[in-house]
Structures are given as structure tokens and as C-alpha cells.
MDAnalysis code that builds the backbone (N, CA, C; Angstrom):
import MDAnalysis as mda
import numpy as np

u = mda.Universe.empty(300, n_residues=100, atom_resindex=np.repeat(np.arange(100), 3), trajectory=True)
u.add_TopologyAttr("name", ["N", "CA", "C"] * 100)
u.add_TopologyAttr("resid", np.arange(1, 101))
u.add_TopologyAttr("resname", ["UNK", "UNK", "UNK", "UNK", "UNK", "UNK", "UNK", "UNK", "UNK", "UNK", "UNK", "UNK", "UNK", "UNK", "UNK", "UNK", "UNK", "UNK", "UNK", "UNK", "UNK", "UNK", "UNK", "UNK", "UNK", "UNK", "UNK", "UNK", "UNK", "UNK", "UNK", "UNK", "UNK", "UNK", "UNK", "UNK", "UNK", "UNK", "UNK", "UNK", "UNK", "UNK", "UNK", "UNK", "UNK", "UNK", "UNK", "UNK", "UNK", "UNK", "UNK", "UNK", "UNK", "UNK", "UNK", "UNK", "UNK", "UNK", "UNK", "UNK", "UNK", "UNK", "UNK", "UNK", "UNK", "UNK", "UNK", "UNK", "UNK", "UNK", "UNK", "UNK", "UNK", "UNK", "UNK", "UNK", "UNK", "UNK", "UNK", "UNK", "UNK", "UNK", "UNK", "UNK", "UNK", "UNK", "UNK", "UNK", "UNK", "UNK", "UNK", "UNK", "UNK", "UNK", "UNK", "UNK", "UNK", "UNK", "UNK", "UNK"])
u.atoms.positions = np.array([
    [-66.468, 163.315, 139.240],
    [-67.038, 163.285, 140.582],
    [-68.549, 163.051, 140.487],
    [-68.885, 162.138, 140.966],
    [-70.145, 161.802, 141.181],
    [-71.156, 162.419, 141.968],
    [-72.440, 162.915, 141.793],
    [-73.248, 163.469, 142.878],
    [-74.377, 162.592, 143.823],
    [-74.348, 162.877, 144.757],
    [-75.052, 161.698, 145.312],
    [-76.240, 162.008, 144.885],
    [-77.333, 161.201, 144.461],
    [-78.444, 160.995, 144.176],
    [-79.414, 161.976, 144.669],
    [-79.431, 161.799, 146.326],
    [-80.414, 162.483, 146.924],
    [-80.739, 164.206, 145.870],
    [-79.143, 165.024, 145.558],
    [-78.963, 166.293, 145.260],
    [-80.777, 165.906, 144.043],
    [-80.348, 165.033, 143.446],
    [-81.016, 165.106, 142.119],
    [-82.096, 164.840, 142.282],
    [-82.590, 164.277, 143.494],
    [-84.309, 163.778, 144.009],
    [-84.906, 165.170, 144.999],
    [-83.826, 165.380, 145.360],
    [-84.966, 167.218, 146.226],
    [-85.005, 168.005, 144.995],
    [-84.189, 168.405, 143.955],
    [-84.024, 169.090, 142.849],
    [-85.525, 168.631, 142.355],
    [-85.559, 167.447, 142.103],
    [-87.186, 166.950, 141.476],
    [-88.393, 167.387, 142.443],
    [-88.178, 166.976, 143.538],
    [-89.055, 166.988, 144.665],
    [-89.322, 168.619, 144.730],
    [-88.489, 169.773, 144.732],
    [-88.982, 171.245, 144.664],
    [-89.093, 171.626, 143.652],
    [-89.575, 171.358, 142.227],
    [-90.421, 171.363, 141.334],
    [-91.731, 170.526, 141.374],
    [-92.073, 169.433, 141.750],
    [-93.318, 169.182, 142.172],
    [-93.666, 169.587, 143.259],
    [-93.428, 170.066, 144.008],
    [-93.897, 171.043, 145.085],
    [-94.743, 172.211, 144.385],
    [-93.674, 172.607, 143.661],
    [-94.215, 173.855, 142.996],
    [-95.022, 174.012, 141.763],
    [-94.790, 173.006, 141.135],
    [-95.846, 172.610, 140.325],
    [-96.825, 171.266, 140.356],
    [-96.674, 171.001, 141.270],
    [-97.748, 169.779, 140.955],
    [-97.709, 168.727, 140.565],
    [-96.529, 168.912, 139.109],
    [-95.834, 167.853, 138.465],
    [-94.516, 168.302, 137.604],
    [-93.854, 167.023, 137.476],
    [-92.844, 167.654, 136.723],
    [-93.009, 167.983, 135.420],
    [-94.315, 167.463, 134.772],
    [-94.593, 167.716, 133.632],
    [-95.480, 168.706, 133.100],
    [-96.186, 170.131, 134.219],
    [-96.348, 171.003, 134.300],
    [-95.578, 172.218, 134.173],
    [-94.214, 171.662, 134.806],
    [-93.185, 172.800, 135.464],
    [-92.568, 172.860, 134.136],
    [-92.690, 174.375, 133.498],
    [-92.027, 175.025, 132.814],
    [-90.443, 174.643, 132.350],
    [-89.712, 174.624, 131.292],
    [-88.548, 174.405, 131.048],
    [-86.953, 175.077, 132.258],
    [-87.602, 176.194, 132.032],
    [-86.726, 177.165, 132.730],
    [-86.668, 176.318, 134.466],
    [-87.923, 175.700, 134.707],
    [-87.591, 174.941, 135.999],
    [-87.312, 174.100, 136.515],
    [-86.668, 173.026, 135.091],
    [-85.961, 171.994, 134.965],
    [-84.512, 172.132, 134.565],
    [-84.323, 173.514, 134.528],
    [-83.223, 173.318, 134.308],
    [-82.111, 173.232, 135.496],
    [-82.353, 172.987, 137.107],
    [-81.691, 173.072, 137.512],
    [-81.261, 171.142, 137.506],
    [-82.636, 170.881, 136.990],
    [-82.138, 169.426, 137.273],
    [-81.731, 168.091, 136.528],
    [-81.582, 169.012, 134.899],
    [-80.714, 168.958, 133.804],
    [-79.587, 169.014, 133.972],
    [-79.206, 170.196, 134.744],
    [-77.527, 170.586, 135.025],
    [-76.864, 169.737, 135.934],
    [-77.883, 169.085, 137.007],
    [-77.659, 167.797, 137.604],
    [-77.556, 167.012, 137.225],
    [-78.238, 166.192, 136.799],
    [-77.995, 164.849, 136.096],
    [-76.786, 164.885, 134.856],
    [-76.602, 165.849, 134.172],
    [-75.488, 165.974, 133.349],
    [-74.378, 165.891, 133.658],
    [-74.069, 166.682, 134.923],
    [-72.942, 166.266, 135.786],
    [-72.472, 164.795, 135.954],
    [-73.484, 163.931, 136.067],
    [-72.967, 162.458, 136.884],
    [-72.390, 161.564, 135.601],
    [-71.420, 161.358, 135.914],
    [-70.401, 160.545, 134.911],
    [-71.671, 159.015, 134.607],
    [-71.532, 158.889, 133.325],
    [-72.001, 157.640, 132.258],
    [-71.291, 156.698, 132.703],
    [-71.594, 155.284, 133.425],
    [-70.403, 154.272, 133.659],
    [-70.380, 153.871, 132.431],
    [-69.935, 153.697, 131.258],
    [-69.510, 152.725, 130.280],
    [-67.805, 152.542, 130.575],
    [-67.993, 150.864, 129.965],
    [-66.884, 149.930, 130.327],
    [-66.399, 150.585, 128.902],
    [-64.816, 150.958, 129.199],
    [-63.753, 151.048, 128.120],
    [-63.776, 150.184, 127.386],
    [-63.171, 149.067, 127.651],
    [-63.472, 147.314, 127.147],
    [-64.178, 146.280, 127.859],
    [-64.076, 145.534, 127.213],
    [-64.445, 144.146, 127.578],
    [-64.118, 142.801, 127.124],
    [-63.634, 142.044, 127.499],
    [-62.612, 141.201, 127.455],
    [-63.730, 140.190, 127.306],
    [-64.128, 138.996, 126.536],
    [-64.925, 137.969, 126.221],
    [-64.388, 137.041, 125.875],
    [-64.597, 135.389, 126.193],
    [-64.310, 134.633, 125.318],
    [-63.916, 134.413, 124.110],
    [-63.189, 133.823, 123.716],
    [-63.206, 134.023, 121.763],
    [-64.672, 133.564, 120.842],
    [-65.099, 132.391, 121.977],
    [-66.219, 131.595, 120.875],
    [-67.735, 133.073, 121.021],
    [-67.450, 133.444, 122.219],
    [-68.709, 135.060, 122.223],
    [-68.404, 135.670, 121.061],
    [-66.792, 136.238, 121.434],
    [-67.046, 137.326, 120.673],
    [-66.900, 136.664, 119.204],
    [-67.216, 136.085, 118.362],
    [-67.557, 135.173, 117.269],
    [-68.962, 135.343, 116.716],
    [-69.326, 134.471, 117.619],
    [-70.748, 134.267, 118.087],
    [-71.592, 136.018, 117.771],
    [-70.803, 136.758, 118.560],
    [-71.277, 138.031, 118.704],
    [-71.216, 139.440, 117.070],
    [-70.098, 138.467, 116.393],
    [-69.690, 139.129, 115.279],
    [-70.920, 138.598, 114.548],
    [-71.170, 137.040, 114.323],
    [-71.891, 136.707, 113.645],
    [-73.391, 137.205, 113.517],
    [-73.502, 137.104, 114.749],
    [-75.022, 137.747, 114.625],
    [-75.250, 139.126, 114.404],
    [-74.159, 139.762, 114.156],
    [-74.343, 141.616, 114.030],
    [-74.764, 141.464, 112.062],
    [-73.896, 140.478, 111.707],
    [-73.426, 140.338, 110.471],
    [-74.502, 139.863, 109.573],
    [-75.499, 138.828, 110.617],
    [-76.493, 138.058, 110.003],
    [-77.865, 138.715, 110.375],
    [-77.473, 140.004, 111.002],
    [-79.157, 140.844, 111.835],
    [-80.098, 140.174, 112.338],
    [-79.227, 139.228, 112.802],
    [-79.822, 138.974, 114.596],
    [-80.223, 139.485, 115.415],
    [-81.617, 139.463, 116.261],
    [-81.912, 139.943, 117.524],
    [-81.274, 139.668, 118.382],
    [-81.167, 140.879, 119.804],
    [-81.020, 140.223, 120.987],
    [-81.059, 139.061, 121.682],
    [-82.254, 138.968, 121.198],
    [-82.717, 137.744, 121.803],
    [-82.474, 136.448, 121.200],
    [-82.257, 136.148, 119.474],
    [-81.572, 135.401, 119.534],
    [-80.208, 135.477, 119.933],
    [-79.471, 136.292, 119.935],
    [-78.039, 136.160, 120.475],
    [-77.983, 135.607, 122.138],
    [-78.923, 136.503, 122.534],
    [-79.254, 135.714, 124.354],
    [-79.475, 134.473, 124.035],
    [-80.025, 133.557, 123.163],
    [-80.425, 131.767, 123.394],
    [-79.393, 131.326, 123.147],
    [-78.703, 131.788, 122.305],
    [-77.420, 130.953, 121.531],
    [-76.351, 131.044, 122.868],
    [-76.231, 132.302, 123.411],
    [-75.212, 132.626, 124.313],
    [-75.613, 131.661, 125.563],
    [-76.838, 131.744, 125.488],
    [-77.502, 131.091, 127.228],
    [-77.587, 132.187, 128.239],
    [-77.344, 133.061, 127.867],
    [-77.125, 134.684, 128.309],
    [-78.412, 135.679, 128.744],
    [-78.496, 136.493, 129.616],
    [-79.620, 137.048, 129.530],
    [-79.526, 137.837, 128.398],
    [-80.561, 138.154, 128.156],
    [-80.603, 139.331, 126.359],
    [-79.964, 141.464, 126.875],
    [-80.014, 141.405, 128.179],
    [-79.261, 142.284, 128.907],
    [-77.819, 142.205, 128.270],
    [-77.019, 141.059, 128.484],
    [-75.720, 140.753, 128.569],
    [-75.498, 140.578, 126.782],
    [-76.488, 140.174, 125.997],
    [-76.177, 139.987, 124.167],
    [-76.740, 141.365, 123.795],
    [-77.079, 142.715, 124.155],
    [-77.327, 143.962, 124.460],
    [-76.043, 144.755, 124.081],
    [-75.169, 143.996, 125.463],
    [-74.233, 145.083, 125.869],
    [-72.952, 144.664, 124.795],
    [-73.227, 143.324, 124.378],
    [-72.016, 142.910, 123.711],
    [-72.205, 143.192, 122.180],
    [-73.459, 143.000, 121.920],
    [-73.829, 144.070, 120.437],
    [-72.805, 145.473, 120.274],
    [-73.476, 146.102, 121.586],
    [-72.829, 147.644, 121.380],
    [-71.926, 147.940, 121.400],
    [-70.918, 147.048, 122.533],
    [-69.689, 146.870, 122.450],
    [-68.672, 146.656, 121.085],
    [-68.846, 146.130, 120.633],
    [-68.303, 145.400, 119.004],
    [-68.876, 145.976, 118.339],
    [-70.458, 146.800, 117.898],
    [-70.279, 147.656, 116.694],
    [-69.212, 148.848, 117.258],
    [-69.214, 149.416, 118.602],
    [-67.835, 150.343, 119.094],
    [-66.683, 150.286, 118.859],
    [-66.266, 148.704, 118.564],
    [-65.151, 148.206, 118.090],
    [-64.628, 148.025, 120.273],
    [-65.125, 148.260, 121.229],
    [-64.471, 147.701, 122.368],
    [-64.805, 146.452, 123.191],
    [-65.139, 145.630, 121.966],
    [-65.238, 144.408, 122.472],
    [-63.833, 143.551, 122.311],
    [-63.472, 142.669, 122.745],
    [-61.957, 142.197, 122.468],
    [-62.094, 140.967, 122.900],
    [-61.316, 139.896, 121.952],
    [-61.815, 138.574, 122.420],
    [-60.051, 138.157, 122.978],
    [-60.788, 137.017, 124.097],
    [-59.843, 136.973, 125.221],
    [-58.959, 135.170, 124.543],
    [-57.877, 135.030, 124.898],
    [-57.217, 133.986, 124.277],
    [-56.835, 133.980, 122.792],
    [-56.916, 135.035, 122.147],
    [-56.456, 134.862, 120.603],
    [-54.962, 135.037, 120.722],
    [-54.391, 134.476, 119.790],
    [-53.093, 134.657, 119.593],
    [-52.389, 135.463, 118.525],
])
């Protein structure tokens, strides 16, 4: 279950009230808004389903310690999207789509 945002922005907002900043305010007075944000579910994708020539492409460059960013030119990809597909495949939940 997700919390709506706002909970986690007054939680912030009545510690800078009270301190001034959040980086004043004592541990003990962050913790209510630790226990918040911990709550809200991580979206990560289970899988991801890619092309075959990506996920290739994507093996290769883990293999050859490639940057992002070259993997983004080669892909044509933003370096966001050769990011997520790095992490994906060292996870092992990358999966290439059309193999037989």
C-alpha cells in the first residue's frame, strides 16, 4: 500500500518548523519520516522483456566494461534506459524477447 506523498511532505514540513532545517533536527526527529518513506513500496520491474539484438548488445558491454553512455550511443537510447538494462542483466531479469 502506497502512502500518498503529501503524509511524507507535512512529516518534513513539521520538522523544519521546528527546527529550522532538516539538517539541524536531531535523529530522533527524523525518525518519523524514515518510518514513512520506508513504508512506500520500491517500483522495480520483475522483468523486462527486450529485443534479442539489446539484450546482446547489453551482455556485451557489461562483459567489455562499457559505460552507460557508451551503451546509450550504440543503443540510440537515452543513457537512463542503458542504466536500467545494465542492472537488469547483472540481476539476471533481463530476458531477451524472440529467442527460440
Amino acid at each position: 500500500m502506497a502512502l500518498p506523498r503529501s503524509l511524507i511532505t507535512q512529516a518534513v514540513t513539521e520538522v523544519e518548523i521546528k527546527y529550522g532545517s532538516v539538517l539541524k533536527a536531531p535523529p530522533s526527529a527524523m525518525q518519523k519520516v524514515w518510518a514513512l518513506t520506508k513504508t512506500e513500496p520500491q517500483p522495480e520491474p520483475v522483468m523486462l522483456q527486450v529485443p534479442k539484438q539489446q539484450f546482446v548488445l547489453t551482455r556485451m558491454a557489461i562483459s567489455r566494461g562499457w559505460s552507460v553512455n557508451e551503451l546509450a550511443g550504440i543503443l540510440g537510447r537515452k543513457p537512463r534506459y542503458a542504466r536500467r538494462l545494465m542492472t537488469l542483466y547483472k540481476s539476471g531479469r533481463l530476458i531477451k524477447r524472440g529467442s527460440k
